[in-house]
C-alpha positions as CSV (number, residue, x, y, z in Angstrom):
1,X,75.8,-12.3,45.3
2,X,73.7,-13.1,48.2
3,X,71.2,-10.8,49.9
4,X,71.8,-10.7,53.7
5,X,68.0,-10.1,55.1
6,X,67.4,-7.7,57.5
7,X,64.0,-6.5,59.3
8,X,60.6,-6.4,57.5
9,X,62.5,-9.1,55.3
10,X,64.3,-6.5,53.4
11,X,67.8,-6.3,52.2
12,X,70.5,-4.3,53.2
13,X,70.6,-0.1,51.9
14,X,73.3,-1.1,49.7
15,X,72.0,-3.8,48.0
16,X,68.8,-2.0,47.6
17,X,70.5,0.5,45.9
18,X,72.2,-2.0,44.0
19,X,68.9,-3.3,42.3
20,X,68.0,0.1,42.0
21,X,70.3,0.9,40.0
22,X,70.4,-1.9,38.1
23,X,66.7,-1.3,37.4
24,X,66.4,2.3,36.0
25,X,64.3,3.3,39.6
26,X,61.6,2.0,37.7
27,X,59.0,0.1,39.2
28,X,59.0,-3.3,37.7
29,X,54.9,-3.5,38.6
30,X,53.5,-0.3,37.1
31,X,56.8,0.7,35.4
32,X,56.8,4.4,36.6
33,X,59.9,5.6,38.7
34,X,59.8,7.5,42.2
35,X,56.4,8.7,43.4
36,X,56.6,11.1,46.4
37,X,55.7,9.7,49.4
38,X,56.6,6.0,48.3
39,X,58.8,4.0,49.5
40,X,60.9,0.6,47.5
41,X,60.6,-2.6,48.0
42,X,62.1,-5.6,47.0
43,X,60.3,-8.5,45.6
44,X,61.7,-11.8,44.0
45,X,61.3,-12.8,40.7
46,X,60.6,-16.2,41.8
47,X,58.7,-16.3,45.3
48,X,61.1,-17.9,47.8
49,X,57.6,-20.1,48.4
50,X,58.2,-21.2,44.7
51,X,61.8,-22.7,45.2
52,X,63.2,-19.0,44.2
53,X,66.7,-17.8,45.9
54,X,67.6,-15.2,48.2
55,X,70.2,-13.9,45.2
56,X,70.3,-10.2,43.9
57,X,69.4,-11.7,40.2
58,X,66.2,-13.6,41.8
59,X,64.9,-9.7,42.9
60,X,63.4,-6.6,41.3
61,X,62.5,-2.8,42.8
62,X,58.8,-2.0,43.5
63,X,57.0,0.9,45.0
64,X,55.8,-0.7,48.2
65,X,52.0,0.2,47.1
66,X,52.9,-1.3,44.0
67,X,53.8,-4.7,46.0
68,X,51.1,-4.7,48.7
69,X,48.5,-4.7,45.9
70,X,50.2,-7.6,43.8
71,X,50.2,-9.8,46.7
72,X,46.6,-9.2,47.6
73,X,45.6,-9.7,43.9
């Protein structure tokens, strides 16, 4: 299954909720499930920079926080 990408590079609701889901809600960073006031992101497994796909198996849920950190690390 391919992820259409919509703004701030982001799949569609549904597929969000998909990987979600699939997931446990959990937060595949710090492994804790909803915080208040956070919002999910998607990240690849595999950076698209690194030769990773666009597919729904290539992503995982993250708080947003979460994310923003990693990438800065």
């Amino acid at each position: 299954m391919r992820a259409r990408r919509r703004r701030g590079n982001q799949p569609p609701p549904e597929v969000i909720l998909y990987i979600a889901r699939r997931d446990g809600f959990t937060c595949h960073i710090c492994g804790l499930g909803h915080l208040p006031h956070e919002e999910w992101e998607i990240e690849h497994n595999i950076a698209v920079a690194n030769g990773g796909r666009d597919k729904v198996r290539n992503m995982r849920l993250a708080h947003g926080s979460c994310n923003k950190e990693k990438g800065t690390a």
